[in-house]
C-alpha positions as CSV (number, residue, x, y, z in Angstrom):
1,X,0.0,0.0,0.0
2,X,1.0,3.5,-0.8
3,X,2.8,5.1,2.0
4,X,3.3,2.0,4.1
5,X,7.2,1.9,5.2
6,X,9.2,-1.0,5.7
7,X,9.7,-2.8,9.0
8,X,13.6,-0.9,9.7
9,X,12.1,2.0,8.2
10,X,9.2,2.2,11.1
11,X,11.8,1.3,13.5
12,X,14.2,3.7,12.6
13,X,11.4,6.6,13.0
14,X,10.7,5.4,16.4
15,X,14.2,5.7,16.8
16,X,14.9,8.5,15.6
17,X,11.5,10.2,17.9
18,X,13.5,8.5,20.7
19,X,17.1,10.4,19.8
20,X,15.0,13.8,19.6
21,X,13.8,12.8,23.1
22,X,17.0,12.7,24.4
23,X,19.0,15.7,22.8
24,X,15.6,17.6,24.2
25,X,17.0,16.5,27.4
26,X,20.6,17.0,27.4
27,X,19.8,20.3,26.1
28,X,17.6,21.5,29.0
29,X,20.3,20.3,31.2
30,X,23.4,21.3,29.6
31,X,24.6,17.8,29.5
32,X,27.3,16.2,26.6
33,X,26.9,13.8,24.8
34,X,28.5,12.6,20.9
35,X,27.2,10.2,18.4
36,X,29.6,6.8,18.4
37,X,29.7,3.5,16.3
38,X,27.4,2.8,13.9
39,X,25.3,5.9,14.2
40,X,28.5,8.1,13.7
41,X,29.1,6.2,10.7
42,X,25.4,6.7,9.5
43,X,25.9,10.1,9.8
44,X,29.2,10.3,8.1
45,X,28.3,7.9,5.4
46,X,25.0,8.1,4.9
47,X,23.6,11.8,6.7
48,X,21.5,9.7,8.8
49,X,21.0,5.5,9.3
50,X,23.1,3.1,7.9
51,X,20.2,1.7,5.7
52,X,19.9,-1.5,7.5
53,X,20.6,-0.5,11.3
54,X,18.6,-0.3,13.6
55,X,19.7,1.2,16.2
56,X,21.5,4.0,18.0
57,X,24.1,4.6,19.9
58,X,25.3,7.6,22.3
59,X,28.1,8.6,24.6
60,X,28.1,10.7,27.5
61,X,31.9,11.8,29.7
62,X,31.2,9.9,32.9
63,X,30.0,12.9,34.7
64,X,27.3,14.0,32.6
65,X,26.1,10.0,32.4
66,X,26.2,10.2,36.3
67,X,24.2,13.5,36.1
68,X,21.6,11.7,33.6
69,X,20.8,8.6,35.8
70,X,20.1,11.0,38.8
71,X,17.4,13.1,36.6
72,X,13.8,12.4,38.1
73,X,11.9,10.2,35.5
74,X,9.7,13.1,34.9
75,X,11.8,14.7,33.1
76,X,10.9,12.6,30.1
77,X,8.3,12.7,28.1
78,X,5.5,9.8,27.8
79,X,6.3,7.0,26.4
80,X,9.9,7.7,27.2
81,X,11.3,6.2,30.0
82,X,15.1,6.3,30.9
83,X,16.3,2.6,32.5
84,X,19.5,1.4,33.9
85,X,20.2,-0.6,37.2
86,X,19.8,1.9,39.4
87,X,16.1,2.7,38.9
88,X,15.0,-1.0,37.3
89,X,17.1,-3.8,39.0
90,X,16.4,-6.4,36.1
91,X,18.5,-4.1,33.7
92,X,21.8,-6.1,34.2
93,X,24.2,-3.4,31.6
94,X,27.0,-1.3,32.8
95,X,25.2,1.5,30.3
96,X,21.4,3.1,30.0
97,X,18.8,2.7,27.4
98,X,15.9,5.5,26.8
99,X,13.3,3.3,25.6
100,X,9.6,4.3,24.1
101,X,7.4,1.8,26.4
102,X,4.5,1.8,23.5
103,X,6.7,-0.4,21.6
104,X,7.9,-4.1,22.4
105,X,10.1,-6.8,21.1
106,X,11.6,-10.2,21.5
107,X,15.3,-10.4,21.5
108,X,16.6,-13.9,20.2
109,X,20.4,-13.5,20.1
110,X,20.4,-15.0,23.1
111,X,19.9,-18.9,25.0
112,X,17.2,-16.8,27.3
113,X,14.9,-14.7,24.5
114,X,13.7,-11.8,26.4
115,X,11.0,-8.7,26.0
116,X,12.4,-5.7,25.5
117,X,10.6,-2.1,24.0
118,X,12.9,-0.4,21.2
119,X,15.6,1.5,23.1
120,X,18.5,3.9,22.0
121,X,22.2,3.3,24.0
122,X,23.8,5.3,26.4
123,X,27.2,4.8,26.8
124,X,29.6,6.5,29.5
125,X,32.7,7.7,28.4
126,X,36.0,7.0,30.2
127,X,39.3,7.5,30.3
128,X,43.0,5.7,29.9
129,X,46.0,6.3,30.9
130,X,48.7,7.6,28.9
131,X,51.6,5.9,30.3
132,X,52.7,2.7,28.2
133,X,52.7,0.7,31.2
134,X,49.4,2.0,33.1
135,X,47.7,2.0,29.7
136,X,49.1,-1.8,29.0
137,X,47.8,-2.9,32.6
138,X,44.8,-1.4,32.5
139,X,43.6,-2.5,29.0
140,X,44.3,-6.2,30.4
141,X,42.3,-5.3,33.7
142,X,39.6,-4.5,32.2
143,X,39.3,-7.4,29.5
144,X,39.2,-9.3,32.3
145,X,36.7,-7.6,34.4
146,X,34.5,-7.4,30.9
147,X,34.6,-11.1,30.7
148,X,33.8,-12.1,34.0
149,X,31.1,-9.8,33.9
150,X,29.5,-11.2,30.9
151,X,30.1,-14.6,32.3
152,X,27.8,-14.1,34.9
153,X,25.3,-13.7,32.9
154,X,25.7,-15.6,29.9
155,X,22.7,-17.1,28.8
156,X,21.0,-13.6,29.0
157,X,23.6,-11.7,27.5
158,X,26.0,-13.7,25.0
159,X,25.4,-13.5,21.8
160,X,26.1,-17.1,20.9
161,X,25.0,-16.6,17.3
162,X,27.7,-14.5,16.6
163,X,29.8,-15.6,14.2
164,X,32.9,-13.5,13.4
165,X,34.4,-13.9,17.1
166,X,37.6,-14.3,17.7
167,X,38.8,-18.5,18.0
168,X,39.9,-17.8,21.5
169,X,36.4,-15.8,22.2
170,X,34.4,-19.1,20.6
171,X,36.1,-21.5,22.9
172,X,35.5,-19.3,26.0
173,X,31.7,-18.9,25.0
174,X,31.8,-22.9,24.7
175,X,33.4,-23.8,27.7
176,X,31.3,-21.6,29.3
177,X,27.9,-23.3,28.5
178,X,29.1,-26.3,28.9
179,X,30.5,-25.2,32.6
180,X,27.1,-23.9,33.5
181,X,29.2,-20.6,34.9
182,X,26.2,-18.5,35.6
183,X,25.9,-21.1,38.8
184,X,28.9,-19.9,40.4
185,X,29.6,-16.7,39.2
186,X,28.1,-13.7,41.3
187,X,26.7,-11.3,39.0
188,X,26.4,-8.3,41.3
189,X,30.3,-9.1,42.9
190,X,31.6,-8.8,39.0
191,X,29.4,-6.2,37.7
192,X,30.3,-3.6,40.6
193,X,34.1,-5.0,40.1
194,X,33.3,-4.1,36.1
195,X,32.2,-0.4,36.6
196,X,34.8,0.0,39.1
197,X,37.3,-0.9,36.7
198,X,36.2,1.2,33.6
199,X,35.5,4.5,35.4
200,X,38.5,4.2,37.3
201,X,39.9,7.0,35.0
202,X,38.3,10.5,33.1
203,X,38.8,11.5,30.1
204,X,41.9,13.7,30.9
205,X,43.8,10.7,31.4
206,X,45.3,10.7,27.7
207,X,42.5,8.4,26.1
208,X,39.0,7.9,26.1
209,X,36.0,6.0,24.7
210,X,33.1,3.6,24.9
211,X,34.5,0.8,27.1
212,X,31.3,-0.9,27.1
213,X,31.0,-0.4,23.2
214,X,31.2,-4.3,20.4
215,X,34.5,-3.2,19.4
216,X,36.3,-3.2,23.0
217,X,40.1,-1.2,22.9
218,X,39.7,0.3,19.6
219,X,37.2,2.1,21.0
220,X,39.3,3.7,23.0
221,X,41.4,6.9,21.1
222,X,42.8,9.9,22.1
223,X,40.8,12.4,24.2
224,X,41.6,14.8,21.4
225,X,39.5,12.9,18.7
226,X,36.4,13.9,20.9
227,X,37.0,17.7,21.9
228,X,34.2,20.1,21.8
229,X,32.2,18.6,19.6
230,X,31.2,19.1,15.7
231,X,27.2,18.7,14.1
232,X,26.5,16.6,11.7
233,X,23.5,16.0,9.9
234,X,21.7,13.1,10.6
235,X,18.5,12.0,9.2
236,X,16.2,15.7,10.1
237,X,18.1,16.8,12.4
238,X,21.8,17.7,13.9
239,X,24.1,15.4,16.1
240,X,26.8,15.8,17.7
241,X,29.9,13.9,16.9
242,X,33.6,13.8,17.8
243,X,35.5,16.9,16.8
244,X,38.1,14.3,14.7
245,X,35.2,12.2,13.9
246,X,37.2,11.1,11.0
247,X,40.5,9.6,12.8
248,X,37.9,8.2,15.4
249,X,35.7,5.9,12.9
250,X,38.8,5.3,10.7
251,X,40.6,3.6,14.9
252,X,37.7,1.5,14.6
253,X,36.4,0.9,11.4
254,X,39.7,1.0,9.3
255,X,40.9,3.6,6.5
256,X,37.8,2.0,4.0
257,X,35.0,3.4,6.7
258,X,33.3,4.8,3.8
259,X,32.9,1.3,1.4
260,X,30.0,-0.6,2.2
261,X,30.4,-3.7,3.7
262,X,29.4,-7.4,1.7
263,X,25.7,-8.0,1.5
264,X,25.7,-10.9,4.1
265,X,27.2,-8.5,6.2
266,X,24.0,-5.9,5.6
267,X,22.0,-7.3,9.0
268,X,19.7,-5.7,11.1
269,X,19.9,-7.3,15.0
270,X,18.1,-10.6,16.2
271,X,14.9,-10.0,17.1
272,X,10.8,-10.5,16.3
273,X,8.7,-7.6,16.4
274,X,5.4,-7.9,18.7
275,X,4.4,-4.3,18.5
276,X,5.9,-1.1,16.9
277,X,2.5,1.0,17.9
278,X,-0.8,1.7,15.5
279,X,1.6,2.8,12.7
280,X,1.4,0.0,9.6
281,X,4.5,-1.3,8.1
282,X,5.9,-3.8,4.9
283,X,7.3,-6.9,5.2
């Protein structure tokens, strides 16, 4: 039917109503916050959503994420509701979500499939040291405290349809279901040992990035790539990105950020819609 859009199409609008949400707030408060990973890309590449993502993702300096969390829930709009662990115990991420509560879905990447409404990410920002040797330690501190964190909670959280891990990463994931680790491994002990560990330094420390973020230390630039801040178009509106956005995809992305990656590659995430509101959409 004429004017009928396409599942990732409604989904990106909701979205996108969700990002607005959010800027509206960050605004009012004076709080910073920059585009990262995919949706940095989209707005590089594409002025607005990589055509087949669904999703995006924001990062905040650790003391403007702090200052979000504490905001009163009032502060957003209907159906907008800001969760993380502090204010819903069930959310088990070291990061927040804004999520629209008209919508829902089921996430399937997992062994435990879970409902969930659409959502955009809010990543804290941290620091690194500078020193070879702090920087070295730390970086093995916390992939460690990252693992054992998503060990104690593996069936909920580990995506164990992922193919393009690492062979060391595969034979962890195996070892762990086969282990049964979520029986022995204290989730709030290793979560609280997880944040400690990531926020341990600011942004001043020489390096900074998404700790939390798919692509782990190369994530993780120099403070400088972020700065003050540059807007970019994205979709209808502006973002805001890293000042050297373009140094900061090419750390994680490579020197060919701009090609397009192989169709098979050209995935939205694992999940079955069960409502996206009274909005009508294309298979």
């Amino acid at each position: 039917m004429e004017n009928e859009l396409s599942t990732v199409q409604l989904i990106q609008r909701k979205e996108l109503s969700i990002f607005k949400e959010f800027i509206r707030v960050c605004e009012k408060h004076n709080l910073t916050y920059f585009v990262l990973g995919g949706t940095l890309l989209g707005a590089v590449r594409h002025k607005g959503f990589i055509p087949w993502d669904d999703d995006i993702d924001v990062g905040m300096p650790r003391d403007d994420y702090n200052k979000l969390m504490e905001l009163d829930q009032n502060e957003f709009n209907f159906p907008y509701k800001l969760i993380n662990e502090k204010n819903t115990p069930s959310f088990t991420k070291a990061f927040m979500n804004l999520q629209d509560s008209s919508t829902k879905i089921l996430m399937t990447y997992s062994n435990i499939p879970h409902e969930e409404s659409l959502w955009i990410d809010i990543f804290p920002i941290d620091g690194l040291p500078n020193n070879p040797i702090k920087k070295y330690l730390h970086e093995k501190h916390y992939l460690f405290a990252r693992m054992m964190v998503q060990l104690s909670q593996f069936n909920k959280i580990v995506n164990q349809n992922k193919n393009d891990r690492p062979f060391v990463e595969k034979l962890i994931i195996k070892l762990a279901d086969f282990l049964k680790v979520e029986n022995f491994l204290k989730y709030k002990f290793w979560q609280k040992y997880y944040i400690s560990t990531i926020s341990k330094y600011n942004m001043n420390a020489g390096y900074a990035g998404n700790y939390t973020g798919a692509y782990k230390l190369r994530e993780l630039v120099p403070t400088d790539y972020f700065g003050d801040g540059v807007l970019l178009p994205f979709e209808t509106i502006q973002v805001r990105a890293p000042q050297m956005y373009k140094e900061y995809l090419e750390a994680i992305y490579g020197s060919n950020y701009m090609q397009l990656p192989p169709l098979d590659k050209r995935v939205p995430h694992q999940y079955t819609i069960i409502s996206l509101g009274e909005e009508k959409c294309m298979n």
